[in-house]
C-alpha positions in Angstrom: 0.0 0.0 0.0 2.7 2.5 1.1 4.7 1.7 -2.1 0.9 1.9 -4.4 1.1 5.7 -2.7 4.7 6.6 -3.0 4.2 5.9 -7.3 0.4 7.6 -7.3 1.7 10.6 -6.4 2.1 13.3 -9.3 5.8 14.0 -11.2 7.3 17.4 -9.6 7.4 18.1 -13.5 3.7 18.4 -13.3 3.2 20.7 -10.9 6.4 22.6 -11.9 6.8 22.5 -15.5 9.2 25.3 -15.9 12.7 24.0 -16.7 15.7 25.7 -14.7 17.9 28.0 -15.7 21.8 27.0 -16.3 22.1 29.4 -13.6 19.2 28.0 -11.7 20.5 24.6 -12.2 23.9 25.3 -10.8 22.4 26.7 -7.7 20.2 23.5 -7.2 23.3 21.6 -8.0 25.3 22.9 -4.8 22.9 19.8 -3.1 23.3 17.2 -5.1 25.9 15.7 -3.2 23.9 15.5 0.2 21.1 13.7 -1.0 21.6 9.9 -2.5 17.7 8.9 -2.2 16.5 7.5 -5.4 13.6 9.5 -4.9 15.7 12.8 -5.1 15.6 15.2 -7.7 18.9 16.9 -8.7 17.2 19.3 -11.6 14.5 21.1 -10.2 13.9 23.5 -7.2 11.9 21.2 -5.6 13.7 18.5 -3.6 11.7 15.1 -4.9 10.9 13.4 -8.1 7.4 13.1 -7.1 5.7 15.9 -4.9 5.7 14.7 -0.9 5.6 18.2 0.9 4.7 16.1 4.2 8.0 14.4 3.7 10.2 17.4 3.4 7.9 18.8 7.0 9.3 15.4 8.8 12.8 15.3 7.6 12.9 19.3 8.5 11.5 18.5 11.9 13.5 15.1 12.4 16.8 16.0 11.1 16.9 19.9 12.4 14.1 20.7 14.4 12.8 22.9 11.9 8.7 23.7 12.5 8.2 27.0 11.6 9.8 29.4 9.0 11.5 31.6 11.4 13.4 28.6 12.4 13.9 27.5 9.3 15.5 31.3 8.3 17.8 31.2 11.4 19.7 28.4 10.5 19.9 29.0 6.9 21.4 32.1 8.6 23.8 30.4 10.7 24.8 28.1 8.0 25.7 31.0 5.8 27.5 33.3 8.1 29.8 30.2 9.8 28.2 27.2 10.3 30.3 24.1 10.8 33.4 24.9 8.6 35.1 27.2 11.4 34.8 24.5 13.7 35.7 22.4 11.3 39.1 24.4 10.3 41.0 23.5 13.5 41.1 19.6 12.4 41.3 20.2 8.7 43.7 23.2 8.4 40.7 24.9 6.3 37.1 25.8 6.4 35.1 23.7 4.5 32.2 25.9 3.4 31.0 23.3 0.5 29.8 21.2 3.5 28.0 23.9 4.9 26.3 25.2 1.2 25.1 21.4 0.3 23.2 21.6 3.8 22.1 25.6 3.2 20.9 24.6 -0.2 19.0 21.3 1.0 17.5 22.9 3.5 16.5 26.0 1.8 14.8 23.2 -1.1 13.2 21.2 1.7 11.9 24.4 3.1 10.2 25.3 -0.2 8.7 22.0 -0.6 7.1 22.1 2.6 5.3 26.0 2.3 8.0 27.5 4.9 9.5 29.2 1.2 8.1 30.5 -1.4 9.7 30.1 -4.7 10.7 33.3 -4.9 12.1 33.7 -1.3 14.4 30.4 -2.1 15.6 31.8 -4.9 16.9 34.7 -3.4 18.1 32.4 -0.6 19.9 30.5 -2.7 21.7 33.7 -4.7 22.7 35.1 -1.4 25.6 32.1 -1.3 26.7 32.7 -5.2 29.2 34.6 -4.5 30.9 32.8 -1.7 30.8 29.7 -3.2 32.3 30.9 -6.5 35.2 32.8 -5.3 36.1 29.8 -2.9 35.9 27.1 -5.5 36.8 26.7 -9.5 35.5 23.5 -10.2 33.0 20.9 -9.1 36.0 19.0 -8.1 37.5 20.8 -5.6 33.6 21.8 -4.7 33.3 17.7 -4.0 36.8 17.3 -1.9 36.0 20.0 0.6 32.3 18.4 0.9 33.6 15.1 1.2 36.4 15.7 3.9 34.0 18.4 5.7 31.3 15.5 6.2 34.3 13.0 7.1 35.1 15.2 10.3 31.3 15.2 11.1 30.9 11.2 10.6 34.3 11.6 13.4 32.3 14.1 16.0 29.5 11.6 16.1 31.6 8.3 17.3 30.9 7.8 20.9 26.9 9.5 20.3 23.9 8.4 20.3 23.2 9.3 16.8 26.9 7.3 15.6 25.5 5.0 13.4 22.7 7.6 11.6 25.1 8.8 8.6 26.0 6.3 5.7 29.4 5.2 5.6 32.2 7.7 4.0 32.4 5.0 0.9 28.7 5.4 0.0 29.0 9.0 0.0 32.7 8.4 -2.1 30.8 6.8 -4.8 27.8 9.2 -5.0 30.4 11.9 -5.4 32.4 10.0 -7.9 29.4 9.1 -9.9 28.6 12.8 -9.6 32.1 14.0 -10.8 32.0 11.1 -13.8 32.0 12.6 -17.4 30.2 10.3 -18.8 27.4 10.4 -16.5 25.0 12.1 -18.8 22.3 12.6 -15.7 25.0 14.3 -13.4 23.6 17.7 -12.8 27.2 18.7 -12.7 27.6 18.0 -16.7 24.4 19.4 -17.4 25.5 22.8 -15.4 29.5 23.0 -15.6 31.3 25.0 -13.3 31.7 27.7 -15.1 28.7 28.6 -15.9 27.4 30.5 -13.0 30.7 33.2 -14.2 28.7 33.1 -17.6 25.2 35.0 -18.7 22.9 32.9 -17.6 20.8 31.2 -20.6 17.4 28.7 -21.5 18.7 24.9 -20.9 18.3 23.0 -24.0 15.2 21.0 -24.4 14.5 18.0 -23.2 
């Protein structure tokens, strides 16, 4: 039955048949490395391939105790002005801020699925951390190392926690990132929106 509702729900294309942007798309793609669900969407604002607002409410609630927008706004807030990566520097030797944007950027989606955004509000959200993120990084490489070892030293802070077994191992999110990077991956958000393209005038995405 629960399966029966999970596939009778409508395609996010259906209710948002408006393809991104190249410069849209590379905002959405700051996420795609947080998120290895099958049911997640890597090419649209909002965060599933079918539309499940309650879902993005419970993982909101579950993961960050998120209920209300305000909430929601003040640690988008946090995440942006320092969030993990200064804490994060002493054990690394640098700041890590791709591990803070994936979360900023998955939030801020899950936030819009869920009514606590509106489309236009996320959008702004999600220009606010252009700038950073582009004059930190050139590439969706070193974008990916900096994720990668950020959430390493997170999967370390847990051991000895109650919540040490909750994150996947380091080699699932490895191969996600890998597949990601791969150029022959013709579904990697990160071919469809290169790097460089954010520096670029922003254009229509080819048809599908």
């Amino acid at each position: 039955m629960a399966i029966w509702r999970k596939w009778s729900r409508p395609k996010t294309e259906s209710k948002y048949p408006a393809r991104l942007t190249m410069h849209q798309l590379w905002m959405v793609s700051l996420s795609a490395p947080v998120s290895r669900d099958k049911d997640a969407s890597r090419t649209t604002l909002y965060p599933f391939t079918r539309i499940d607002d309650a879902k993005a409410e419970r993982w909101l609630a579950e993961q960050w105790e998120i209920t209300t927008p305000e909430q929601l706004i003040g640690r988008l807030g946090r995440l942006a002005r320092f969030g993990y990566r200064a804490q994060f520097q002493r054990v690394l030797g640098f700041a890590p801020l791709a591990w803070d944007v994936g979360l900023y950027v998955d939030i801020s989606r899950r936030g819009f699925a869920c009514g606590m955004l509106t489309e236009v509000d996320t959008w702004r959200l999600l220009k606010d951390i252009v700038p950073a993120v582009a004059g930190t990084y050139g590439s969706w490489n070193e974008y990916a190392d900096h994720y990668l070892q950020g959430r390493q030293v997170w999967r370390n802070n847990l051991r000895g926690t109650r919540d040490e077994n909750f994150p996947a191992p380091q080699s699932a999110s490895d191969e996600h990132l890998k597949a990601l990077l791969d150029p022959a991956n013709r579904t990697s958000p990160w071919n469809l929106a290169p790097w460089e393209a954010i520096s670029n005038p922003d254009r229509p995405r080819p048809g599908r």
